[in-house]
C-alpha positions in Angstrom: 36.1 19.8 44.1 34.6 20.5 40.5 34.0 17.3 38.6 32.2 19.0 35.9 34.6 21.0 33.2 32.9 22.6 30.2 29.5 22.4 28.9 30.3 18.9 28.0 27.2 16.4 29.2 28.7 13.5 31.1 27.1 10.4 31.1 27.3 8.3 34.4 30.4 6.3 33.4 32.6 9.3 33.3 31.9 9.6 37.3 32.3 5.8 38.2 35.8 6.3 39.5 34.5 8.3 41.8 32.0 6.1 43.6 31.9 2.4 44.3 27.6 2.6 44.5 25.9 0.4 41.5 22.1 0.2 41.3 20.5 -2.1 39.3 18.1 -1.4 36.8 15.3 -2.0 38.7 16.9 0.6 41.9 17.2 3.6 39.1 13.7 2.8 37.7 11.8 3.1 41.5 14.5 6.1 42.5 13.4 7.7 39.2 9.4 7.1 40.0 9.3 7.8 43.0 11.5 11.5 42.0 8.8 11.9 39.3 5.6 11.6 41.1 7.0 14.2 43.9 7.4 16.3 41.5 4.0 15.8 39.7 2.2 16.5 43.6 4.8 19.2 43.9 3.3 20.9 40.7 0.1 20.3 41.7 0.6 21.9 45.0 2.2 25.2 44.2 -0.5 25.6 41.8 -3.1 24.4 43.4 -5.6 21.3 42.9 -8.4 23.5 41.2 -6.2 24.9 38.4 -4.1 21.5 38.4 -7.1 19.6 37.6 -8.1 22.3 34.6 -4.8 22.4 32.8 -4.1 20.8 29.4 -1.9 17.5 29.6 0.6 19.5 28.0 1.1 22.0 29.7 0.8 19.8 33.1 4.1 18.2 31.0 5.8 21.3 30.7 5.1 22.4 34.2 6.5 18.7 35.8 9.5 19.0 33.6 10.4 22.1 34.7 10.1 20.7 38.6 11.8 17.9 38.2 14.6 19.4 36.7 15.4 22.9 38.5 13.2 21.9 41.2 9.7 23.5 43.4 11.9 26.1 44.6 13.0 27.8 41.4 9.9 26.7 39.9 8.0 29.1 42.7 10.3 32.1 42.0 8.8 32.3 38.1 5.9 34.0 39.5 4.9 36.0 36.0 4.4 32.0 34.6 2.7 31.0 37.0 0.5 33.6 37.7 -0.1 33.2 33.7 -1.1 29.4 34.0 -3.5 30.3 36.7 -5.1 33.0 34.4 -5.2 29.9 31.7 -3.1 32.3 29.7 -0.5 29.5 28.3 0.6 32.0 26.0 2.8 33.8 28.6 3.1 31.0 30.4 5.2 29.8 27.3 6.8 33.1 27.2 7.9 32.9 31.0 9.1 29.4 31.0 12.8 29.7 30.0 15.1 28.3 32.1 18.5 30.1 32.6 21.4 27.8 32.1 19.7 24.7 30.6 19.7 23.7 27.0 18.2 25.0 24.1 16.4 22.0 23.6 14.8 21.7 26.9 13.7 25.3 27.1 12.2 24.6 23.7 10.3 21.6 24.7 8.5 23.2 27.5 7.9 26.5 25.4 6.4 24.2 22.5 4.1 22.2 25.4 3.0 25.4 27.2 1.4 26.8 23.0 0.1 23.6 22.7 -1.9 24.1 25.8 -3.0 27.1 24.5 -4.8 26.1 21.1 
């Protein structure tokens, strides 16, 4: 069944005839948290503690943005990026960042956070 028709982005009402679960704010804020800080250890699994622990904040913001939104497993398969941010060469990190099918805005975002890491 496709829900989903066009490159239109649906907010959660559009799909609420399709589902009789309701969180409250306070359910979407610890679901959301507890999503986040998997993927923050997740990030600083796959590239390990050592270069974790040396990265600019920015580029550690880049890097959990890009887990928590395509997830580890794509994340893993950009190997020229993150062979680059284990160099410290944020530069091509930047370069090898983009995300194929997401917005121009989020591709952006982490491109701009991985340069910033590298001034």
């Amino acid at each position: 069944m496709n829900f989903h028709k066009g490159d239109n982005n649906y907010g959660a009402p559009a799909y609420s005839h399709l589902t009789n679960l309701v969180l409250s704010n306070s359910e979407i804020n610890n679901l959301f948290d507890q999503d986040f800080n998997k993927a923050i250890n997740q990030s600083a699994s796959l590239l390990g503690q050592k270069t974790w622990n040396r990265m600019p904040q920015s580029a550690k913001n880049a890097y959990i943005d890009m887990v928590f939104n395509i997830g580890i497993g794509r994340v893993s398969s950009y190997g020229d990026m993150n062979k680059a941010i284990r160099e410290g060469n944020y530069v091509e990190a930047a370069q090898q960042s983009h995300i194929m099918h997401t917005d121009r805005d989020r591709n952006l975002y982490n491109y701009n956070q991985f340069m910033a890491a590298a001034k």
